[in-house]
N, C-alpha and C positions, 0 to 999 in steps of 0.2 A: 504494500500500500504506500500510494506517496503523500505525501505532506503540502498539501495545497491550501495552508492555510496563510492569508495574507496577501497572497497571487491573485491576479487583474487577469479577467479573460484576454485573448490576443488582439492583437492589435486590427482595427477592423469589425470585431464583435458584437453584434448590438449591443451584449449585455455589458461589454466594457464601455458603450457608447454612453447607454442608459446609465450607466454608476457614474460615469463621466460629469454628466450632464447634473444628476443627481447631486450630486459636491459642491458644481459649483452654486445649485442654485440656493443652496443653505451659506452663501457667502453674501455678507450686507455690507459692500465696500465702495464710501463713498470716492476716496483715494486709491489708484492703482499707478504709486510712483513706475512699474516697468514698463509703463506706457512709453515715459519719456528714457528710454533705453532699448525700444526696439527694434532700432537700427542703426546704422552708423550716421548718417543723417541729421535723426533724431537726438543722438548726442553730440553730435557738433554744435545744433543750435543751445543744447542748453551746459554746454560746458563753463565751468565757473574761470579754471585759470590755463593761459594758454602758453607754452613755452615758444618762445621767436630767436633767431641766431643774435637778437640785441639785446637777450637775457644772459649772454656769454662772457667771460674772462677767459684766457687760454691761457696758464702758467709755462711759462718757457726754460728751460734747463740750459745754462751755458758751460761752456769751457772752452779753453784754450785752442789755439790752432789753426785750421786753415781747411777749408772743404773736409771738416773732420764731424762725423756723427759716433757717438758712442750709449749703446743700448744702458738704458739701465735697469740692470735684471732684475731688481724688486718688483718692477712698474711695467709689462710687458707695453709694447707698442709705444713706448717712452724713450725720448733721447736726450742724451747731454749735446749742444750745439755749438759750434763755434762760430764765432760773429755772422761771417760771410753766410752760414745756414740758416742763421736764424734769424737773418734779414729777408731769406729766402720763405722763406716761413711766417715771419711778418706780412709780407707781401699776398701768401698765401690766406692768411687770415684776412687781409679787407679785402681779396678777391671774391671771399664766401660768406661778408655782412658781418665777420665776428668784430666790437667794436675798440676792442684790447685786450693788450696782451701784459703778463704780470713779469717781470726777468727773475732768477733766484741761477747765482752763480755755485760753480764750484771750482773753489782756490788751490790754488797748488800747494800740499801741505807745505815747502820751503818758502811761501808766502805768509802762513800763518804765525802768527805769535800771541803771547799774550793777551795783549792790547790790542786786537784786530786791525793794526795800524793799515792794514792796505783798505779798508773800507773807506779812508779819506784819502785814497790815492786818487787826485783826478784822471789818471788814465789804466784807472783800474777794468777788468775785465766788461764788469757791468755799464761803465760811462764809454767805455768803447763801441759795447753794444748799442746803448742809447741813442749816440749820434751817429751810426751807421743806420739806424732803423728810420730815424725820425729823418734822414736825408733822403733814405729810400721810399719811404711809405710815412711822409708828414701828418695825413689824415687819420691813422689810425694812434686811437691811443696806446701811453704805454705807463705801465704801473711802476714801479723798483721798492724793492724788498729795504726796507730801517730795520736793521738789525744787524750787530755784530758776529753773532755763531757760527756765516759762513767764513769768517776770518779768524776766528779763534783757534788757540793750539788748543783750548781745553773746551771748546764746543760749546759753550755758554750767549745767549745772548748779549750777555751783561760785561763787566768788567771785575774779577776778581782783587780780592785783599783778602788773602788768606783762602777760607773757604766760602766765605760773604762774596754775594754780588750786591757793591756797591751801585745804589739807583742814582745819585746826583751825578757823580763823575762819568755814570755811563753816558745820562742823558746829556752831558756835554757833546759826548763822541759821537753821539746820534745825530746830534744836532748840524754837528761838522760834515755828515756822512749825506746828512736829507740835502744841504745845501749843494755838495760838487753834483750832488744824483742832479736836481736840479736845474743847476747852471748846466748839464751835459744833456737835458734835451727833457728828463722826466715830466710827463705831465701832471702824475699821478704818486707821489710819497708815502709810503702804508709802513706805518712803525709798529711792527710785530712784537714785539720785545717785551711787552708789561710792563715797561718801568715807568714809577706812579710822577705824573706833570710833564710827561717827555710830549704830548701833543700841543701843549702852549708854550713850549718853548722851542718847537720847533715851526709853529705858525709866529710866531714872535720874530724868529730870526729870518724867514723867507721874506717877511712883510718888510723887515730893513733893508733887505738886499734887494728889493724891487720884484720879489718874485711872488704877487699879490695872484699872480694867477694860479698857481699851482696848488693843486688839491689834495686833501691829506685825507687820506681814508684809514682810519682807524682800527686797527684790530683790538677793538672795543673790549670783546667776549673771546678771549683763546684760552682755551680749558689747558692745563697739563694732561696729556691723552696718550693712550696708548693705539692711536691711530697714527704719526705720523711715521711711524719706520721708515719705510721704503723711501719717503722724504729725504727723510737724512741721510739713507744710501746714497741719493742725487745729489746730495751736496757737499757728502763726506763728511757730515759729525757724527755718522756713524758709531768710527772706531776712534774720535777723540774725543767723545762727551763723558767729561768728568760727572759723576753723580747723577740729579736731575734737572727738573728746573721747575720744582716744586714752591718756594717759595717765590716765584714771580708770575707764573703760570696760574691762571684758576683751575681749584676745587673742584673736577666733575659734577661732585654731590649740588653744587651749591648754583642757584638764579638769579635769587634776588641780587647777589652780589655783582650779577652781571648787569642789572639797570642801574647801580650805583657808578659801576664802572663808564657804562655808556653816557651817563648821565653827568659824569667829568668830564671825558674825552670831548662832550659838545660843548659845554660851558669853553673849553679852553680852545676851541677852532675846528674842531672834524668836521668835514664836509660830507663823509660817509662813513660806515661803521661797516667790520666784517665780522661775522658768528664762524668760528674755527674751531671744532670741525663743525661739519653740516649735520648728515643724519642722524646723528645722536643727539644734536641740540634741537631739533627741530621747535621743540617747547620753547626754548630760550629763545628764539630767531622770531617766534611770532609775539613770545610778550615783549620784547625788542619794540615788534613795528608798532605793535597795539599801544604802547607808552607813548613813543617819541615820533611814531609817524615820521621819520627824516630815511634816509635812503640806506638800504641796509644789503649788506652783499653777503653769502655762504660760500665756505673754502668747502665743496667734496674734496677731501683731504687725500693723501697720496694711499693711505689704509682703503679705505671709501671703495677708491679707485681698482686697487689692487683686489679686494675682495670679488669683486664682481665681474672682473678680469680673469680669475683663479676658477670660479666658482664655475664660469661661462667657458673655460677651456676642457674642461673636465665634463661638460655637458648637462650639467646641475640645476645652470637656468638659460633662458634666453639673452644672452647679449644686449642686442640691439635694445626689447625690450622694456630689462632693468635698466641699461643706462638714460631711455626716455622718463620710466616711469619713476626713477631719482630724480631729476632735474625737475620732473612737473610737480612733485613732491615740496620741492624748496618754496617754487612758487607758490603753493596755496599755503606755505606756511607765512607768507610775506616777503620772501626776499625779490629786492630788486633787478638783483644778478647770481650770478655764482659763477664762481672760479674755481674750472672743471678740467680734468687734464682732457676730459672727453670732447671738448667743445669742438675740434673740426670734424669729431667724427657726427656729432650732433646737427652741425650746420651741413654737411653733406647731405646725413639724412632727410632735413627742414627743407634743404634746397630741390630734393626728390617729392618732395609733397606727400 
């Protein structure tokens, strides 16, 4: 004997037609939201947030050299650049509507010291880049990384005394560092570093120097996270980061501390704020906008990236996708932008319609 309890006659049945019918007429439903999702169509028109290639930042990898690209194996489909590529690449980006690009070098350890002295080198890697790019490709913007760590022997953003990172004396260095980025073509200043009053004193010092235009985007909200690895592979503080950078870095745990934060950064000049990393802050990134409403950007962080890279190689999920279906995610949490290593492979997509 079989067990046919629970089973629907076959398909075509009267008697499954009849129970059919039967179901639904014991339903009293004024609302039938799957109306508005019963085709593609249909969800276009009532789609709430839409991702466009001028929702994009494309973080760029340099180094040294000449027609040189070099993979970096944390990050598949990710390259460290040298000038000449990554003007080429520049180029490539306002070809495909992306509307900048963020630079993050990696120094040659017998450049690094202490004191990350080459970061106020004016013809350091990065101010090389900037005025190749901005001679090649003027229209598109271009961001530069405030912060010491990729100059550092001991991988800190900060400047050491002892085991302390000292905050005044770094923010000098920052200061020194936002200005040559500046003077060398940046449009865009983003002081990554946490250290507490380094945004007014470096809107203070561009404003002297006549450089009233140039905008500071804050990295308001950067968690201390165990997402950026592969990051620092790309930059090389990999294998010289002394300790952490707990004490300058925020609390995963902690929020509200991040609307205080944010809520300094604009008092003292930020023109824009970035939430570092993205998909784990997602909470943080919209009580952000919902606060201060002012223009807010999400780092998908080199982790972010890599996961979903790893996870789509191995056939785990769709690619293409998760990387859409992250990016529309930022957006309905609030953000203006996001700075994606995915973004030309996104504007590709956007430009395929």
């Amino acid at each position: 004997m079989h067990d046919t309890v629970g089973r629907f006659p076959p398909k075509g049945d009267p008697a499954r037609e009849n129970a059919s019918r039967a179901r639904t007429a014991t339903l009293d439903l004024t609302e039938r939201p799957r109306r508005n999702r019963k085709s593609e169509w249909a969800r276009r028109l009532v789609r709430e947030n839409v991702l466009t290639t001028n929702d994009l930042v494309w973080p760029v990898f340099l180094i040294e050299g000449e027609r040189h690209r070099e993979k970096v194996a944390a990050m598949p489909g990710v390259e460290r650049l040298s000038v000449d590529e990554a003007v080429a690449e520049a180029e490539r980006a306002a070809s495909l509507g992306i509307p900048a690009i963020a630079l993050f070098p990696f120094t040659d350890p017998p450049l690094r010291d202490a004191r990350g002295s080459e970061a106020q080198n004016p013809d350091n890697l990065v101010c090389r880049a900037l005025r190749a790019i901005k001679r090649a490709v003027p229209e598109i913007g271009v961001m530069t990384d405030v912060a010491l760590d990729p100059y550092t022997s001991h991988g800190h953003d900060g400047l050491l005394d002892g085991a302390e990172i000292v905050n005044d004396a770094t923010v000098d260095a920052l200061v020194r560092q936002a200005l040559i980025q500046a003077e060398a073509g940046a449009d865009m200043v983003a002081p990554s570093d946490m250290m507490d009053g380094r945004i007014g004193a470096i809107r203070k010092a561009l404003d002297a120097a006549g450089r009233t235009d140039v905008q500071i985007v804050a990295y308001a909200a950067k968690y201390a996270s165990a997402f950026y690895g592969p990051f620092r592979d790309a930059i090389g503080t990999n294998a010289v980061l002394v300790g952490d950078k707990r004490t300058y870095q925020m609390d995963p745990a902690n929020s509200d501390e991040a609307l205080r934060e944010v809520a300094l950064d604009l008092e003292e000049g930020a023109d824009m704020l970035i939430v570092k990393p993205g998909m784990p802050y997602l909470d943080v990134l919209a009580r952000i906008k919902d606060n201060f409403q002012r223009p807010v950007l999400a780092y998908q962080v080199s982790g972010e990236y890599s996961m979903i890279e790893a996870a789509a190689a191995n056939g785990w999920i769709d690619r293409e996708r998760a990387m859409m279906e992250s990016l529309v995610c930022f957006k309905r949490a609030g953000a203006d932008a996001v700075l994606t290593y995915f973004a030309p492979a996104v504007a590709e997509r956007l430009k395929k319609g």
